[in-house]
N, C-alpha and C positions, 0 to 999 in steps of 0.2 A: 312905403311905397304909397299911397294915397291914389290918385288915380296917374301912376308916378312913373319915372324912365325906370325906376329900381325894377318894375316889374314889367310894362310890356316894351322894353328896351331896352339892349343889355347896359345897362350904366347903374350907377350906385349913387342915388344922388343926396342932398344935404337931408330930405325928410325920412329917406326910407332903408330901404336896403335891395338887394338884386336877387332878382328871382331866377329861377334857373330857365330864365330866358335871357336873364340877363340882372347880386346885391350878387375867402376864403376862407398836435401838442400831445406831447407825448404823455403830458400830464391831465390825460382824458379816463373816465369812468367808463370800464368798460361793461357788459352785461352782466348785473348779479354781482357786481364789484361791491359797489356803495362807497368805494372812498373818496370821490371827488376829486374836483382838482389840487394837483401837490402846490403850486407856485400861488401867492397871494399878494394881495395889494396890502395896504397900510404898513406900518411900523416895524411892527411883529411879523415876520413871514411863515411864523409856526404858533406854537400854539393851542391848547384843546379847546376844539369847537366850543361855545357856548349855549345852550337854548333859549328861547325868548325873544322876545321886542318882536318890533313892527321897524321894518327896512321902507323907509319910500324912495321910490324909483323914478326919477322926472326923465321924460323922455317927449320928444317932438311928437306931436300929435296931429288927428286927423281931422278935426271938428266932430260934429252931429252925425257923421256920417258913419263912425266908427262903429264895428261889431266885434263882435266875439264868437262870430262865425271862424273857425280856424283854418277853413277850407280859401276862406274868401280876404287872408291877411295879406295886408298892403304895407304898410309902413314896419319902421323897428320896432313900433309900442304894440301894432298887433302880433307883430310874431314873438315879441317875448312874452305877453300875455297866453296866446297859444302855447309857448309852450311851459308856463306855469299849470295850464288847465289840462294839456290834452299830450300826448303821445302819439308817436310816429313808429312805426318797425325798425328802422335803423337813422340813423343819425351820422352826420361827418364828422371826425377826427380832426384834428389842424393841420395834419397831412392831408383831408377830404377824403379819408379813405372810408369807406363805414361801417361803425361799430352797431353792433348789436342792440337794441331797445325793448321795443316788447315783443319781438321777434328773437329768439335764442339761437338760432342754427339756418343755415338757406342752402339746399342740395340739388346742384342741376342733376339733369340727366343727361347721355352720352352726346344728344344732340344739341346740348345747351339751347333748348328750345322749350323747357317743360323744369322750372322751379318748384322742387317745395319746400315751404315756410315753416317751422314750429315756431308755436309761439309759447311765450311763459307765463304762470300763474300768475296773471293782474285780474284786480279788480276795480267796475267802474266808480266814481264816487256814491253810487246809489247802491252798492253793494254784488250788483252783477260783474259774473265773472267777462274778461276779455274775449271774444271768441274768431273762429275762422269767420262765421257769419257775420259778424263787426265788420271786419275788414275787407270784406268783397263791397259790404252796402258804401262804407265809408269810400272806395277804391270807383266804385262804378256815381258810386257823388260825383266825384272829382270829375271822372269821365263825359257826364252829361254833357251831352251835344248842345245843348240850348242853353247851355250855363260858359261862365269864365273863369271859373276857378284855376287860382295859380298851378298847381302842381300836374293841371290838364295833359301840357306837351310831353310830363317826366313822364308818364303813365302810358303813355301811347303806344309802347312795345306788347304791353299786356290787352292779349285777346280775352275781355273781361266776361264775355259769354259765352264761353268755352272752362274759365277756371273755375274752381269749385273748391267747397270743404270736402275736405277726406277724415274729418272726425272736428271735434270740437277745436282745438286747437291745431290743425295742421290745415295748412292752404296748399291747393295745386294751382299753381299758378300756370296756363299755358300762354306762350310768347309768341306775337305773329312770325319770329325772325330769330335766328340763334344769340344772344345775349348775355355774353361772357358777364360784363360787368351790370348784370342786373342787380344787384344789392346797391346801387348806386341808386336805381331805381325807388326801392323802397326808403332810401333815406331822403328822398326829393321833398325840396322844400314847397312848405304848405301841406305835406300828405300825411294830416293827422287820421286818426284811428278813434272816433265815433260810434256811441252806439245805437245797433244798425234799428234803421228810422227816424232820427234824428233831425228835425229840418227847421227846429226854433231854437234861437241861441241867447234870447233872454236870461234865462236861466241852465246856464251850461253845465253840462254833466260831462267829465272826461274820464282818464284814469291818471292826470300828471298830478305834480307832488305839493297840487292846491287846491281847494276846494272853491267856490264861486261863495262872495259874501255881497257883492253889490257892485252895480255899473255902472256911472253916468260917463254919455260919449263924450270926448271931447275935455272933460274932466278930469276924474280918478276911478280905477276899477282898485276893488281890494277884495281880496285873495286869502281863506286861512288854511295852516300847515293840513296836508291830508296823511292821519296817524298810520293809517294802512298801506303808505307808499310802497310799490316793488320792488323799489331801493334803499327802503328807509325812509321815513321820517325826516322833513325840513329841521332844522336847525331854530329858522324862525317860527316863533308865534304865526304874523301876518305878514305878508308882501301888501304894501299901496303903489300902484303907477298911477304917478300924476302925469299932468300933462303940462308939458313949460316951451310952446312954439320956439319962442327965440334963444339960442344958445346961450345971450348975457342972463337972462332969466333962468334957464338952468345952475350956470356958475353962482348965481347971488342965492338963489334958492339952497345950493350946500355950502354958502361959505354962512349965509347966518342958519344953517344947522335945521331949513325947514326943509330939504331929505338927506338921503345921505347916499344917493346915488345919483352922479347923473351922465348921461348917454349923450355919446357925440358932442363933445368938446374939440376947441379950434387948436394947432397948433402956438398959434402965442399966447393961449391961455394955459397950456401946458407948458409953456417953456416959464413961464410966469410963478409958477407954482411948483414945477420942478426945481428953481432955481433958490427957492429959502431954501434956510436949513433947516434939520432936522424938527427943532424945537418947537421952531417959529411956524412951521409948514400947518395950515388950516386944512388943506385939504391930499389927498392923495392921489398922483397921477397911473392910472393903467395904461399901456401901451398895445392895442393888439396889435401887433407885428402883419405884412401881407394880407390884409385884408381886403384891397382895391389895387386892382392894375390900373396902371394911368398910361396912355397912347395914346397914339392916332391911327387911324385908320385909312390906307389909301384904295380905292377901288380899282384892281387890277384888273378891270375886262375894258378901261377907256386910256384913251392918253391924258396925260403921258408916264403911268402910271401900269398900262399894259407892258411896257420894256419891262423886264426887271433887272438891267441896269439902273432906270431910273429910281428904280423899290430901292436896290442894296446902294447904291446914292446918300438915298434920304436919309436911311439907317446911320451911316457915314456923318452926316450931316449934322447930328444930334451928340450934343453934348449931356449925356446923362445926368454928371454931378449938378451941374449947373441948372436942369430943370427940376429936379427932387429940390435944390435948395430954393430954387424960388419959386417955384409953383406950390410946392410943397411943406416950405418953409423949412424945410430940411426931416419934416415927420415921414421918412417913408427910405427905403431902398433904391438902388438902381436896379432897372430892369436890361434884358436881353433879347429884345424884340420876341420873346415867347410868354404864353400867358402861363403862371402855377406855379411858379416860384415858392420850391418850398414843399409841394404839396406830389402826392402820390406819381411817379412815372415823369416826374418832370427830368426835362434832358440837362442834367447840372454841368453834364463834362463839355460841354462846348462852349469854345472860347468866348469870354467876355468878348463883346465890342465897344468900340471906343471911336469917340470924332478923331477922324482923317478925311481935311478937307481937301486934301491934294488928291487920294483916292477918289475924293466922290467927285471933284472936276471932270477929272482924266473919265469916270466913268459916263457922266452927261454928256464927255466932249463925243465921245465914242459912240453914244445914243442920238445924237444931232443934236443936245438940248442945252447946249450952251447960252444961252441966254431966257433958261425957262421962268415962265409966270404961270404961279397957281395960286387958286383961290381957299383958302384954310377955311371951312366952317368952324363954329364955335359956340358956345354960351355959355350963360351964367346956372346953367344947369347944374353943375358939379362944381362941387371947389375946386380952384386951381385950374379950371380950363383955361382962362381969360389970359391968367397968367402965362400958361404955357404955349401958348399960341403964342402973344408976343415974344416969350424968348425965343421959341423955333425961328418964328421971322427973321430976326437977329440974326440967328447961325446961319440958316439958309443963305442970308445977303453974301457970307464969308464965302458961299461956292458961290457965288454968282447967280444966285437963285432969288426969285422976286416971290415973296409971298404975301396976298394979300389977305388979311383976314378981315373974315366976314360974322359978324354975330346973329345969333337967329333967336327965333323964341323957342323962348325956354319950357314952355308947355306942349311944342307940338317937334322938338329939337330931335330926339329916338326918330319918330316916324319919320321927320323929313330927311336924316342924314343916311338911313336906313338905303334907298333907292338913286337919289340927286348927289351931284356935285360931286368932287375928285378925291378930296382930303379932308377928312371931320377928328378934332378930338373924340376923343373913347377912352369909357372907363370899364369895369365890370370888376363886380364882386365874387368873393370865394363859389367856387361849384368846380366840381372835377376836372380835370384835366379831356376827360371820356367825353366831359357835357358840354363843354367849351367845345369842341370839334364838332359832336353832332349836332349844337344849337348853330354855329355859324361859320362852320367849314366845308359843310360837304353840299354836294348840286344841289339839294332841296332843302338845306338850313332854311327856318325861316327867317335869320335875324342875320341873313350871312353879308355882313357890312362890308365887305371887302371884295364881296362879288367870284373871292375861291371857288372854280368849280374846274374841277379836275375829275376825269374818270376814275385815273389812276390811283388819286390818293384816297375816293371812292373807296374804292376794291380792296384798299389796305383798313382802312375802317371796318370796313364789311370781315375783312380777314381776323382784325384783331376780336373781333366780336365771336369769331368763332371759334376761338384757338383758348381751347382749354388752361395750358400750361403758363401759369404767371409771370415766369421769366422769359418765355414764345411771345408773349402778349408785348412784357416792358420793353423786347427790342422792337414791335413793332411800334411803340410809342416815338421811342428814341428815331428809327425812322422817318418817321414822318413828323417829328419837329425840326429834325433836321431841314427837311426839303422847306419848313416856313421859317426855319430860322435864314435859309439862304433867299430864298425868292420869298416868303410871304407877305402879304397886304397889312398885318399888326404893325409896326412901329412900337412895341411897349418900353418906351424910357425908365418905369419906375413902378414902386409899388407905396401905395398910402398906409401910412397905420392910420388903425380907428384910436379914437381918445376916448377915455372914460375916467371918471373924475368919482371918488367917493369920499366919505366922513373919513376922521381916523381912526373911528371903535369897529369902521367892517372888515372883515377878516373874508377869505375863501372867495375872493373874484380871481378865474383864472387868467393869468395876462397872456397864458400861452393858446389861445381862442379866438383866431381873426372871424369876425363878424361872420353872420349864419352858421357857425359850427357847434356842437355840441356844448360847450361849454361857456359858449357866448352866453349874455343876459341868463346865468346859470342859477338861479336864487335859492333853489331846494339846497347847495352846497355853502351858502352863502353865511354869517353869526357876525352877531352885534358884540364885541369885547367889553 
């Protein structure tokens, strides 16, 4: 994210990743596990780990501006630096659901208004154990009114002057509001676990499964194995992230063997490379699956876009296959105008939809809007927007629909399409299903691009939050996807894989890990063959 749409807009764009404002395996480490991920890149999908070497990591960079503040990460190269140095309480699954971390157990009480935490024997790299007071200081960091830290909005449930330690490891967490799905909470991205006082990040002390060896921004930080991990011991020696701006500088950086990881590779650079054979193949392609929704977004409180004949229209209107393959280049899924694919509570059982242009006629004819013209925002903010715009155009014409697109800048694109104009591409990266709804579906979201505001679905929110019972809850999910899979403002066509490219001696990158999850940029699990 840099000062990027990955984070204060929900979009996932080329430098960073989405913040759970806005950057989604069964084969995930669960708490106290220590196995790692099962599924791996290279050759060999098996294999005994090996110890040793130095893995370097080329990943998009921030310039000079770069920290090692964990609180305050912006881009992919800060959050996966964070989370080599530092730990969080729980963490997302590739479901997004959240597993355990340095948190071992989390128990509401009857009012699901009053959590508490235990946490497990960590220690920090300076040889201090983890404690409850860590994580109130590191928790009321985040909180600071006068500050911008990422994890700010996820926090916001916790009335952080009122919670408390109740012994050295155990946190009372008290919640302004009932909070069924508050573990979702402590896995919020950016909410590492600090020790408490902590406010220089030069020299970083955490408790993750690297030690700090040296930083220049903009550059390379390198990182070595920390023996005392709570999960075990790194496999490597050292982790290096370097920094490689442009993706052909990444690709040429691992094909002549100067790293052996690199992050955010394009589409025809993986077809390229997937396409040797075996022998021949220099490099190795990972796949994260679901990782970016890709849509549009139409504002349902103006015309003509308030009908919601004109909404399930436009749904109609859109040829799925057809924007994945060329937007997309074909790295990516179809979507079903709902966001999570994939991921915890998502509503699977409702029917695919499919372009029927005779439907979406008969429905405009019916709305008066037989001869409609609207204006498509757009940019070169995200891959494949530019693209996908054009193809919509295209389809649209087949109902008789005039779209004009409009491209905007690409630096201030989040904030403007946020408020203005009728129709904007939209992307957004993994975050729950729970967090998608409360960031930009209900009356007071603040990023609510689509302008949803229903009391009713309100109330169902509010209901799910209070409803203890996990299968109570997942119909209230199914619910109210339903009512936006019928009338809602998303259009979601598709889902992007992320690309990651590594040497052929790395072994244990999990492919089953869409970007921000656990297992993503996962290096403590990572060995050189």
């Amino acid at each position: 994210m840099h000062n990027h749409p990955g984070l204060h807009a929900p979009g996932l764009d080329r430098r960073g990743f989405l913040a759970a404002t806005g950057g989604t395996a069964a084969a995930l480490t669960l708490a106290g596990c220590g196995s790692g991920p099962a599924l791996q890149s290279g050759q060999d999908k098996g294999g005994k780990p090996k110890r040793g070497g130095r893995l370097r990591a080329a990943f998009a960079g921030g310039g000079a501006a770069e920290t090692l503040d964990p609180h305050l990460s912006n881009l992919f190269a800060d959050a996966a630096r964070a989370k080599a140095l530092f730990d969080k309480l729980a963490d997302y699954g590739s479901d997004m659901s959240p597993r355990p971390r340095l948190a071992t157990r989390w128990e509401p009480n009857a009012g699901l208004d009053r959590w508490t935490v235990t946490l497990r024997e960590a220690v920090f790299h300076d040889g201090k154990p983890v404690t409850a007071e860590d994580v109130l200081y590191s928790y009321r960091r985040i909180a600071d009114p006068k500050k911008a830290y990422r994890a700010k909005a996820s926090l916001e449930p916790i009335d952080l002057a009122e919670s408390r330690a109740a012994g050295p490891r155990t946190v009372e967490f008290r919640l302004k509001r009932p909070t069924a799905e508050f573990p979702n909470v402590l896995a919020a991205f950016g909410a590492y676990i600090v020790p408490k006082g902590t406010e220089r990040f030069d020299k970083p002390v955490g408790s993750g499964p690297f030690r700090f060896v040296s930083f220049a921004p903009g550059r390379s930080a390198v990182f070595r194995r920390n023996d005392a991990y709570w999960e075990g011991a790194p496999h490597l020696d050292e982790i290096e992230f370097v920094v490689a701006g442009e993706e052909s500088a990444r690709v040429n950086a691992l094909l002549g063997g100067q790293v052996e990881y690199a992050h955010e590779l394009n589409p025809t650079t993986a077809r390229a490379h997937e396409g040797t054979s075996g022998g021949n193949r220099q490099i190795e392609i990972v796949r994260l699956r679901n990782s970016a929704m890709q849509g549009f977004a139409m504002k349902t409180d103006r015309a003509p876009f308030d009908d919601p004949r004109v909404r399930e229209a436009f749904f109609l209107i859109a040829d799925r296959e057809e924007l994945v393959k060329g937007a997309l280049s074909g790295a990516g899924e179809i979507g079903n105008d709902l966001f999570g694919k994939g991921y915890a509570h998502y509503a699977a059982g409702l029917p695919q939809r499919t372009q029927d242009l005779d439907r979406a006629r008969h429905l405009l004819k019916q709305a008066g809007a037989e001869d409609l013209r609207v204006t498509l925002d757009t940019s070169p903010v995200a891959a494949g927007f530019v693209e996908a715009a054009g193809i919509f155009r295209d389809q649209a014409k087949k109902a008789g629909v005039t779209i004009e697109v409009r491209t905007g800048n690409k630096d201030s694109y989040w904030k403007d399409i946020l408020d203005s104009g009728t129709l904007a591409s939209y992307r957004s990266g993994a975050m729950p299903i729970e967090s998608h709804i409360s960031q930009r579906l209900l009356t007071d979201s603040t990023t609510n691009a689509t302008h949803w505001r229903h009391k009713d679905f309100d109330a169902l929110y509010q209901r799910l939050q209070s409803t203890k019972n996990t299968s109570e809850r997942h119909a209230l999910y199914e619910r109210m996807q339903r009512r936006l899979h019928a009338e809602g403002g998303f259009l979601v066509w598709g889902f992007a894989d992320w690309i990651v490219g590594t040497g052929r001696r790395v072994r244990g990158v999990a492919s089953d890990a869409p970007a921000n999850t656990l297992d993503w940029a996962r290096f403590d699990t990572v060995w050189l063959a």
